[in-house]
C-alpha positions in Angstrom: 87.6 48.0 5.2 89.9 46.1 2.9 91.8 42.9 4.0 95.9 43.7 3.4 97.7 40.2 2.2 98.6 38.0 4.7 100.5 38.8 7.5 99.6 42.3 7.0 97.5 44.4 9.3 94.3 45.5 7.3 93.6 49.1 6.1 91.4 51.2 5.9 90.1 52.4 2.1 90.4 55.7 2.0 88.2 56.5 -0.7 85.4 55.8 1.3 86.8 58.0 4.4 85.2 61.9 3.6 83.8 64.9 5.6 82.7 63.7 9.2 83.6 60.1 8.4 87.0 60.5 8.1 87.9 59.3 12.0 87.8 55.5 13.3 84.9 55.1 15.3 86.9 53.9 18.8 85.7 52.6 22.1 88.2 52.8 24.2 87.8 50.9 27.3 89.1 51.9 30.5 89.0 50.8 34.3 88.0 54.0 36.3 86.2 56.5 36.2 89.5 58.3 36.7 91.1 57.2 34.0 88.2 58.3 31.6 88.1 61.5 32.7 91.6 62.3 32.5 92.2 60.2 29.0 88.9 62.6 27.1 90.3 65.6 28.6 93.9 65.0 27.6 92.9 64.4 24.3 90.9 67.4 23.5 93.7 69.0 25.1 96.3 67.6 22.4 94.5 67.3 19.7 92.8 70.4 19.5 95.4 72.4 18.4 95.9 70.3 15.4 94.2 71.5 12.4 93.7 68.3 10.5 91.8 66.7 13.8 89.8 69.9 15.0 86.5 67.9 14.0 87.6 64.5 16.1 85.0 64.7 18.8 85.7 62.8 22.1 83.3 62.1 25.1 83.1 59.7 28.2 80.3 57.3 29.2 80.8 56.3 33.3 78.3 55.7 35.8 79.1 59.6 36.8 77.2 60.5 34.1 73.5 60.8 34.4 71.3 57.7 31.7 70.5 60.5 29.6 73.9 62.0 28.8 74.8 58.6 28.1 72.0 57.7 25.7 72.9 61.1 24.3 76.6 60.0 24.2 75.3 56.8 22.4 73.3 58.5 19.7 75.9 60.8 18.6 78.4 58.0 18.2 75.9 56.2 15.7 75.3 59.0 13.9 79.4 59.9 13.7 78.8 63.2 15.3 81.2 61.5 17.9 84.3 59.4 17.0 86.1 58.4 20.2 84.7 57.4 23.8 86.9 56.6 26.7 84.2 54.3 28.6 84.1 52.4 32.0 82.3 48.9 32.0 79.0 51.1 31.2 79.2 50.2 27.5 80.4 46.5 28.1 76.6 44.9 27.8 73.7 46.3 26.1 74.9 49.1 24.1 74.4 48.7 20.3 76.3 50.7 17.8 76.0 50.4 13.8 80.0 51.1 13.3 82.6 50.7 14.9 86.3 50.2 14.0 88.6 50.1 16.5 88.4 48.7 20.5 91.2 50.2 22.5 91.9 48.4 26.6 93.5 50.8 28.7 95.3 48.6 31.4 94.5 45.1 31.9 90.7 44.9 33.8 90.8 45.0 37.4 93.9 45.8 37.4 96.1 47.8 40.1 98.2 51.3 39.1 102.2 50.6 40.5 
């Protein structure tokens, strides 16, 4: 990444950004099971019919899923195969990944829907 001038937001070179690399790498944190679910489906949903994001690849990582679809979930956002994950508290602690460019809250933790 390059650093914009001051009081500017950075941005993202986008020479370096090519083939499989061209998405953000983005956790994207969320409080429920629930709320993962429904957020990775609703994506695909949307952004599959766009032709300039068929390759973003999106996946969950809750406690509903068993440790080795996890782990499996884990590898392929290291090795870019996936670029977004909508995950419960599962990937707060322990969970190392070699990139990643962008952490997303969804809701404030713990807290109630009104």
């Amino acid at each position: 990444q390059e650093w914009g001038k001051v009081g500017k937001p950075p941005t993202y070179n986008e020479q370096q950004r090519s083939g499989t690399n061209q998405f953000l790498q983005t956790l994207a944190f969320v409080n429920s099971i629930n709320a993962s679910n429904e957020l990775t489906a609703q994506v695909r949903r949307t952004v599959a019919p766009i032709t300039s994001l068929q390759e973003l690849a999106v996946d969950g990582h809750t406690t509903d899923w068993q440790n080795k679809s996890r782990s499996k979930v884990e590898r392929d956002f290291n090795k870019q195969k996936t670029h977004v994950i909508f995950a419960t508290s599962t990937l707060e602690v322990g969970v190392d990944f070699q990139r990643v460019d962008c952490i997303l809250i969804n809701g404030f933790p713990y807290s109630a829907r009104c």
